[in-house]
C-alpha positions as CSV (number, residue, x, y, z in Angstrom):
1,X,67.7,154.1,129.6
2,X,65.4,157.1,129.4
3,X,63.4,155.2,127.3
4,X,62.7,152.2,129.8
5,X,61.9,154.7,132.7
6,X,59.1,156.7,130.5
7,X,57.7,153.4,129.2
8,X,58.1,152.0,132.7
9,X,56.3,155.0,134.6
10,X,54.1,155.3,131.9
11,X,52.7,151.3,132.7
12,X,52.4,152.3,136.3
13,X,50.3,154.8,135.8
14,X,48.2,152.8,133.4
15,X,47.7,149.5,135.2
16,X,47.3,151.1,138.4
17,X,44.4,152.9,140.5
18,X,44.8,156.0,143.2
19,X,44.1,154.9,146.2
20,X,44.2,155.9,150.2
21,X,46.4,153.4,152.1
22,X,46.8,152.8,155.8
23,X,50.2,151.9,157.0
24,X,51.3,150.9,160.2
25,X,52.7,154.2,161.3
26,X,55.5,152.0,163.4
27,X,56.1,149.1,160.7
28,X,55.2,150.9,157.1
29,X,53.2,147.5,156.5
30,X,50.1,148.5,154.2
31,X,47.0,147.4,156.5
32,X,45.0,148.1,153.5
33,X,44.3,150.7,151.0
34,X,41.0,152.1,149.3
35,X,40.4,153.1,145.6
36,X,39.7,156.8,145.8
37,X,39.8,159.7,142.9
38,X,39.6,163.4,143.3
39,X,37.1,164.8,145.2
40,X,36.3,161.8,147.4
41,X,35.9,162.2,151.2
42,X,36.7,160.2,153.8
43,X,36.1,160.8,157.7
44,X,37.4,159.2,161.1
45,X,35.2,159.1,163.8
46,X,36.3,158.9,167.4
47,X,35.1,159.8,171.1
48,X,37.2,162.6,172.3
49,X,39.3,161.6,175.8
50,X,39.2,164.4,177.2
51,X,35.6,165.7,176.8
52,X,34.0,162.5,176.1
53,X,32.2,163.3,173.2
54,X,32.0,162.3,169.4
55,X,34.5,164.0,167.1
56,X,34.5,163.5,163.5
57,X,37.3,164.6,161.5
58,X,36.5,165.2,157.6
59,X,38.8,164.7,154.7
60,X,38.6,165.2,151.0
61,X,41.4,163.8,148.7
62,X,42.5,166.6,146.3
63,X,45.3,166.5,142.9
64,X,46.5,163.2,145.2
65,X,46.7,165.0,149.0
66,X,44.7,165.0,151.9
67,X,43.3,168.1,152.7
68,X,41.0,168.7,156.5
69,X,37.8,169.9,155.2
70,X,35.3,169.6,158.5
71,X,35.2,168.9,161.9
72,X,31.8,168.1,163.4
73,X,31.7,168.2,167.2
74,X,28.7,167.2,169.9
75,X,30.5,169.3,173.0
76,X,32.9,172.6,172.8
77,X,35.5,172.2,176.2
78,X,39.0,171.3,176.9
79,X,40.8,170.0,173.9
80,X,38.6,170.6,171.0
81,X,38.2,173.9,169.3
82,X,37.0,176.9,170.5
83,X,36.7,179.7,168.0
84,X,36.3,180.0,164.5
85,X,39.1,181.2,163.2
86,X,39.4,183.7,159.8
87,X,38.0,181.8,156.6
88,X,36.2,179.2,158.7
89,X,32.3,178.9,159.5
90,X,30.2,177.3,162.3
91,X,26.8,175.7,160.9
92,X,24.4,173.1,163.2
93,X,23.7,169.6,162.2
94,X,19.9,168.1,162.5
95,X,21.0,166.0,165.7
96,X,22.7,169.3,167.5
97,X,25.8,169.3,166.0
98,X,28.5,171.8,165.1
99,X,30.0,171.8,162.2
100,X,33.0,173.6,161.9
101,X,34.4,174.0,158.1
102,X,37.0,176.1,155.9
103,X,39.8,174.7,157.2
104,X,41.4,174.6,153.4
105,X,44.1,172.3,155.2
106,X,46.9,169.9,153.5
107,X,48.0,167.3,155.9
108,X,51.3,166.1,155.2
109,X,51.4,163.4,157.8
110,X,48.0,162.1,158.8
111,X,48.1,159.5,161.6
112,X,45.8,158.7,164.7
113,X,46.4,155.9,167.4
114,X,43.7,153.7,167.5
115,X,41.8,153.8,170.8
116,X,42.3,151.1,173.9
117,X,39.4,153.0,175.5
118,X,37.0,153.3,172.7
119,X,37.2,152.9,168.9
120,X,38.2,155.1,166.0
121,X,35.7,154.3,162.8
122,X,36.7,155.0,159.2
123,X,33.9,156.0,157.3
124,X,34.8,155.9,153.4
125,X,32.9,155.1,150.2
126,X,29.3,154.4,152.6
127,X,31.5,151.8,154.8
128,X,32.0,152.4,158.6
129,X,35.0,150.6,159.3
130,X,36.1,149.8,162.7
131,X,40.1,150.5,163.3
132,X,40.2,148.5,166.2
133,X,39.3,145.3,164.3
134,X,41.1,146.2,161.3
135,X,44.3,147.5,162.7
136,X,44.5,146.2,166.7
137,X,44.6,148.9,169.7
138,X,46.7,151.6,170.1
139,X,48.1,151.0,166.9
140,X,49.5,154.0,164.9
141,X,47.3,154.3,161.4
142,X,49.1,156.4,158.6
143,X,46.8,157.7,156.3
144,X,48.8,158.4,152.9
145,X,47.3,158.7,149.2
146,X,49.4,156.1,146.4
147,X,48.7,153.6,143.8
148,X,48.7,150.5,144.0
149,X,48.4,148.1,141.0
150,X,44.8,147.6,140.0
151,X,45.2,143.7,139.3
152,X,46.4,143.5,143.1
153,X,43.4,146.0,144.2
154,X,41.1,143.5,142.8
155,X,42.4,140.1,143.8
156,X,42.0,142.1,147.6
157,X,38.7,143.1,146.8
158,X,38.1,139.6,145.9
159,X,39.2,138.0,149.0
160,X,37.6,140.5,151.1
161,X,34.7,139.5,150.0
162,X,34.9,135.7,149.9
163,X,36.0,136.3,153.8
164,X,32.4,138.0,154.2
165,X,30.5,134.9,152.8
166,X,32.7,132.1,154.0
């Protein structure tokens, strides 16, 4: 029995690929999932309620967790950091942004609730990806890191973009 589990887990980790997968944070259905490897960055971009600015929240995937790396803001106010806080820095972008970074934080449970007002856009491997379209307003989107089998990751790929050309 030991046997079949090694040879079994073993396979698994052979024929598939790491990837980042969004669930339905309600359902657990798989929306859709990304190839990713260590080091890779993804970010979601949204306009903040309260303040009414852009926010962009900065990820990078590391030994297979999701770790906040950045957080670039257009307006300091009510809901949205205010100080810089002990191992973090505050740099300005080109286009007047602040860039806050250091957080050096593993999020366990990563999830946002797609916007009814305005969208939240997933910006991973050069794509900007609405999450309205892909996932529906005011849907929960679970961000978690697993594999997925690489034959199935590229039959999707496949079809994804077929759908583009026809």
């Amino acid at each position: 029995m030991f046997i079949i589990f090694t040879v079994s887990v073993i396979l698994f980790f052979s024929i598939s690929t790491p990837c980042l997968i969004l669930k339905n944070g309600d359902t657990g259905e798989v929306i859709t999932s990304f190839s990713i490897k260590d080091g890779d960055e993804f970010s979601v971009t949204f306009i903040h309620s309260v303040n009414n600015s852009p926010v962009t929240d900065v990820y990078q995937i590391r030994k297979s967790k999701i770790y906040v790396d950045r957080t670039i803001y257009y307006a300091f106010g009510a809901g949205v950091q205010t100080e810089i806080e002990e191992g973090q820095s505050l740099e300005y972008g080109q286009d007047g942004s602040m860039i806050v970074s250091g957080f050096n934080r593993l999020m366990d449970r990563l999830s946002y609730i797609v916007g009814t007002v305005s969208d939240h856009t997933l910006q991973i491997h050069g794509q900007d990806i609405s999450l309205r379209e892909l996932c529906g307003k005011n849907t929960t989107v679970q961000f978690v890191i697993g594999r997925r089998f690489f034959a199935l990751y590229l039959f999707e790929m496949m079809n994804q973009v077929l759908n583009e050309f026809f």
